[in-house]
C-alpha positions as CSV (number, residue, x, y, z in Angstrom):
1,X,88.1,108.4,144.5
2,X,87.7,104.6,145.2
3,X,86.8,102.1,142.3
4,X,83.8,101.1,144.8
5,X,82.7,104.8,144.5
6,X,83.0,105.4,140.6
7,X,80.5,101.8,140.6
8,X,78.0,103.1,142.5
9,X,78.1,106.6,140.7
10,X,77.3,104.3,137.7
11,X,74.4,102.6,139.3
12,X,72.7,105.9,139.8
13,X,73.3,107.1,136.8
14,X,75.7,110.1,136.9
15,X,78.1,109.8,134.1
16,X,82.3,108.8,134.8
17,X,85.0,111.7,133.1
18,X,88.2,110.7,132.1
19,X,91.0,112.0,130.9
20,X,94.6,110.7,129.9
21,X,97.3,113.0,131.7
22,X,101.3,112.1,131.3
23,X,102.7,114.3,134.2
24,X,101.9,116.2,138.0
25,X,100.8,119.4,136.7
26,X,98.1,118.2,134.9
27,X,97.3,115.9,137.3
28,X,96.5,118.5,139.8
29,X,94.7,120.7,137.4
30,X,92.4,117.8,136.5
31,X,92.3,116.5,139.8
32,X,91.2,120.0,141.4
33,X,88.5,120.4,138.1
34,X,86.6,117.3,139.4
35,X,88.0,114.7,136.6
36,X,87.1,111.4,137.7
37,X,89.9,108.9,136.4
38,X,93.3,110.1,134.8
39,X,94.7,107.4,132.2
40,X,98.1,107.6,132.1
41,X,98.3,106.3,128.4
42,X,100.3,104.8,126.0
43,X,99.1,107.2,123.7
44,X,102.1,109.1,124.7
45,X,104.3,108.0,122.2
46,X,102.5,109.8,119.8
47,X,101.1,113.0,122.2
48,X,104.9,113.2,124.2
49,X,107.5,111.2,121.8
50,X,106.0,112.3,118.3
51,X,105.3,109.2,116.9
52,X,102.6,107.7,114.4
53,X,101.5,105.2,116.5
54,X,102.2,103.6,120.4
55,X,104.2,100.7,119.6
56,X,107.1,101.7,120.8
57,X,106.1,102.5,124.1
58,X,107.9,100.8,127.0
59,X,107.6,99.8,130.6
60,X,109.9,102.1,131.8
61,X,108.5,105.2,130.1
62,X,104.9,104.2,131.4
63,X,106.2,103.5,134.8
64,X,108.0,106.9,134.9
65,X,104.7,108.9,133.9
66,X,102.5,107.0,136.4
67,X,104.8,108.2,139.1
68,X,104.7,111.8,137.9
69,X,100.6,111.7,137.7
70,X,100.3,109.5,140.9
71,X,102.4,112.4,142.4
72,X,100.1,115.6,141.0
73,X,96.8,113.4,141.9
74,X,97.4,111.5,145.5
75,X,93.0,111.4,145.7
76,X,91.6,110.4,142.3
77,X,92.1,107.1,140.6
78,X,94.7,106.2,138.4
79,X,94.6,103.8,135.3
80,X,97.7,103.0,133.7
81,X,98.1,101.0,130.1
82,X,100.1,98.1,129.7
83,X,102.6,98.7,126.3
84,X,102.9,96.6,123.8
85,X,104.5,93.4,124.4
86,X,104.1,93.3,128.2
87,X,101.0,91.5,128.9
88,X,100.6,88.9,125.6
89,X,102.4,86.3,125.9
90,X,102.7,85.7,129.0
91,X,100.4,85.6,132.5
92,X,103.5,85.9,134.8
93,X,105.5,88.5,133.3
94,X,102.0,90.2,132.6
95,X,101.3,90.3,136.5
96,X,105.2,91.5,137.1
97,X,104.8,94.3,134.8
98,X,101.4,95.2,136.2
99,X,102.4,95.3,139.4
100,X,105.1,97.4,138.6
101,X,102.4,100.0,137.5
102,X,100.6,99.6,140.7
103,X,103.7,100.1,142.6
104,X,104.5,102.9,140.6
105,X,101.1,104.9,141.4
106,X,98.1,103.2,139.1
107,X,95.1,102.1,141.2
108,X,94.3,99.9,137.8
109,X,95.8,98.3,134.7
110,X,94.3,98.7,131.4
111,X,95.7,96.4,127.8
112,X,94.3,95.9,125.1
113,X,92.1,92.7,123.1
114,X,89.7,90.0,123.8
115,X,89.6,86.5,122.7
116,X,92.7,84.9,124.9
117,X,93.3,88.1,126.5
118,X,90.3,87.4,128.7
119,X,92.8,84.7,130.6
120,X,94.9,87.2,131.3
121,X,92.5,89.3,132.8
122,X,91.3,86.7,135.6
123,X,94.8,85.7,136.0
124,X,95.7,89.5,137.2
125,X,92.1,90.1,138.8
126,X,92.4,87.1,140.7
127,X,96.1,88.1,141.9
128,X,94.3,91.6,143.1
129,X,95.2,93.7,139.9
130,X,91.8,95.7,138.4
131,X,91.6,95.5,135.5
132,X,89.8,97.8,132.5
133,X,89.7,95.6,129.1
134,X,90.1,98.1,126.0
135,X,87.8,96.9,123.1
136,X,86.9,97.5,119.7
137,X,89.9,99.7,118.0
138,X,93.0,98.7,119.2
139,X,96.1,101.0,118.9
140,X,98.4,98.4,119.5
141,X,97.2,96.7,116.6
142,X,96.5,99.1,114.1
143,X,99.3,97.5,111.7
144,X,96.7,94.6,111.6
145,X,93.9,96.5,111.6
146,X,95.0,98.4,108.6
147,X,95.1,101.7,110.1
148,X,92.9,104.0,112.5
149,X,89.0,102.5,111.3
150,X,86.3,101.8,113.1
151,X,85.4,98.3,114.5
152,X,82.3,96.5,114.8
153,X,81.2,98.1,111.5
154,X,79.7,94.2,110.2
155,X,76.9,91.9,112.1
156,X,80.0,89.6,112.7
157,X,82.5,91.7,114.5
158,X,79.9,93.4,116.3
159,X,79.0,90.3,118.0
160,X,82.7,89.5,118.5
161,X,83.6,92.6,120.9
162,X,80.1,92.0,122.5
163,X,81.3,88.8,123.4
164,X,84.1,89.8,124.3
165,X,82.9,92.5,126.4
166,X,80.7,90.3,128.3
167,X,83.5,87.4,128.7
168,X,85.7,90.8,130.2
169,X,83.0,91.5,132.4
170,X,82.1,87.9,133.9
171,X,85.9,87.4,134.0
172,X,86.0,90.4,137.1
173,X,87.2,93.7,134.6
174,X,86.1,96.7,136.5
175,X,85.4,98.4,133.2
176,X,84.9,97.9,129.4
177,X,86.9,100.9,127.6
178,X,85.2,101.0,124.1
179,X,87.3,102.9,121.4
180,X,85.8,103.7,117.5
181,X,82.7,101.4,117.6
182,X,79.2,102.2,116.3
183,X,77.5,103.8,119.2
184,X,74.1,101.5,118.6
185,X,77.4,98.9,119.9
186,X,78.1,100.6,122.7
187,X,74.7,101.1,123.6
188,X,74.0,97.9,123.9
189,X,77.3,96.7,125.3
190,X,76.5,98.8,127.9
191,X,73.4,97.6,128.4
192,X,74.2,94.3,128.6
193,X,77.2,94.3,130.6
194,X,77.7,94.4,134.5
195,X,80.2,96.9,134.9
196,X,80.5,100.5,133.8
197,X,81.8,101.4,130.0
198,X,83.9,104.5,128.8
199,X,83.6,105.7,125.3
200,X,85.8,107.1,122.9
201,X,84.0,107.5,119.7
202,X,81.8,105.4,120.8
203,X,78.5,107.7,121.7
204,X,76.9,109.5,124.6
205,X,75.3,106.2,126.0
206,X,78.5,104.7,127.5
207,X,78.4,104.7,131.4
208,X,81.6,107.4,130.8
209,X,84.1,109.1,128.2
210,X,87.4,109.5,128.0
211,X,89.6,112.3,125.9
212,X,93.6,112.8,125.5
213,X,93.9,116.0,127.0
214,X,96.1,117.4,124.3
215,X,93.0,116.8,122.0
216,X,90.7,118.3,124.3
217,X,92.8,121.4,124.2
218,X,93.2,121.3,120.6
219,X,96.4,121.6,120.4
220,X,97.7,117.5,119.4
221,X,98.5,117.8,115.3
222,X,99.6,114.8,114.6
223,X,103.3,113.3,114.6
224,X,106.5,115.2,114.8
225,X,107.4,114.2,111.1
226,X,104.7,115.8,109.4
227,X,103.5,119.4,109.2
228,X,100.4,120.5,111.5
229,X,98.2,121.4,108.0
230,X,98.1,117.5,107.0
231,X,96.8,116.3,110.3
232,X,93.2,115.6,110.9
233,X,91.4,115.5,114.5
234,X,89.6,112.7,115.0
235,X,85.9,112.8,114.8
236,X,85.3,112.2,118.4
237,X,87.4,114.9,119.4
238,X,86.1,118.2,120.4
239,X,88.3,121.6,121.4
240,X,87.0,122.8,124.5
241,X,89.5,125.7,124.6
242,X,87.8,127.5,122.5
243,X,84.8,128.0,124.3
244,X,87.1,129.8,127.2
245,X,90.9,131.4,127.5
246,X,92.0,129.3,130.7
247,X,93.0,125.5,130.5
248,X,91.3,125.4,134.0
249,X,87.9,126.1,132.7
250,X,88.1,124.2,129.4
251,X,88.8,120.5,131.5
252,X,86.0,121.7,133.9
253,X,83.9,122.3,131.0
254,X,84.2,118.8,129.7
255,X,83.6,117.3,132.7
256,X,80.7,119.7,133.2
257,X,79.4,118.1,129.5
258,X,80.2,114.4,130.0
259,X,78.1,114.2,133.3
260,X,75.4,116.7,131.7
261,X,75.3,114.6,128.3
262,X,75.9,116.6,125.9
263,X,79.4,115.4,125.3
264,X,80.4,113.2,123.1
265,X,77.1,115.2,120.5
266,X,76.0,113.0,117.5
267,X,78.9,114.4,115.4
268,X,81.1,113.2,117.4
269,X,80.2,109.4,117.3
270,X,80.0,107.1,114.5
């Protein structure tokens, strides 16, 4: 599916589904079950490596899993995250290492921020990388955030990642990813926005949702070094196995309730 295509599925109002995948057989299962973007994300250093966060992720291991999902999923587009410490500093080495993902298989960067970030992002959109600006809580920052919380909780960091939602948007981002935010926010990001949005704990009014698959499945208990009973799922996380004994149906079945609307439910958003 082209970028062009998910917009104007947007404009008429059918919901986007999106899933993060890390590898070809997924990518194929997903791609057959109608998902409508895979996100090969960092996220893997804590779903693939074990770890308790995705700061160690590199180039070369996101790189190697955006060939394997480009591989499973040759007709469905492909948004790939930028790690930590490719993309910040820099505008050149942030196009180099984005078009390393684009050669490898993405159809679309994603990284993390606002504020100066927004540079970066017309910098690679006017180079012809799409981009998709990830707001609100930021993984790559959770040192400074003081763990996994929810943004935009206060008047004045609400209006911040609004701002910096609409400065994304007027800079060229294809999409807005909003992760942990109030969804009266993400309502009204959405809203006021020109491009689509995708939610993740961030209610059923974004223009899309996004879920790690191993959380959709039920089966992600946190990292390798603790034990599975001290590990919490998030609250925007639902098990869509257990409705059904075959993987095959339970994607199907979330893409089946993002474009019906009755996923993410109002436990499920904050």
């Amino acid at each position: 599916m082209k970028l062009s295509e998910l917009q104007q599925m947007t404009s008429r109002g059918e919901k986007i589904a999106m899933l993060t995948c890390y590898d070809a057989t997924f990518a194929k299962l997903m791609e057959h079950a109608g998902v409508d973007i895979l996100l090969v994300g960092d996220s893997l250093g804590m779903v693939l490596q074990g770890a308790e966060n995705t700061l160690n992720v590199s180039m070369h291991h996101m790189t190697y899993h955006t060939k394997s999902v480009a591989a499973g999923a040759p007709n469905t587009l492909i948004m790939a995250d930028m790690p930590l410490g490719s993309y910040e500093h820099d505008n050149e080495a942030a196009y180099k290492n984005a078009a390393w993902l684009i050669k490898s298989g993405a159809h679309m960067v994603k990284f993390e921020g606002g504020g100066d970030r927004i540079n970066t992002a017309r910098y690679l959109i006017e180079r012809g990388i799409p981009v998709c600006a990830h707001l609100g809580f930021t993984p790559q920052s959770v040192n400074q955030l003081g763990g996994y919380k929810i943004q935009g909780k206060t008047q004045e960091s609400a209006e911040q990642i609004l701002n910096d939602a609409k400065a994304m948007s007027d800079a060229g981002a294809s999409f807005v990813l909003l992760e942990m935010v109030p969804a009266a926010l993400a309502k009204k990001i959405t809203e006021g926005i020109k491009v689509p949005t995708i939610g993740i704990g961030a209610g059923v009014d974004c223009s899309g949702q996004v879920l790690v698959i191993q959380d959709l499945l039920g089966i992600y208990t946190g990292p390798a070094s603790k034990a599975p009973h001290e590990f919490k799922s998030p609250r925007f996380t639902k098990n869509f196995l257990q409705e059904t004994n075959s993987i095959q149906q339970a994607v199907s079945n979330y893409v089946q309730a993002v474009k019906n609307k009755t996923f993410p439910a109002i436990e499920h958003s904050y």
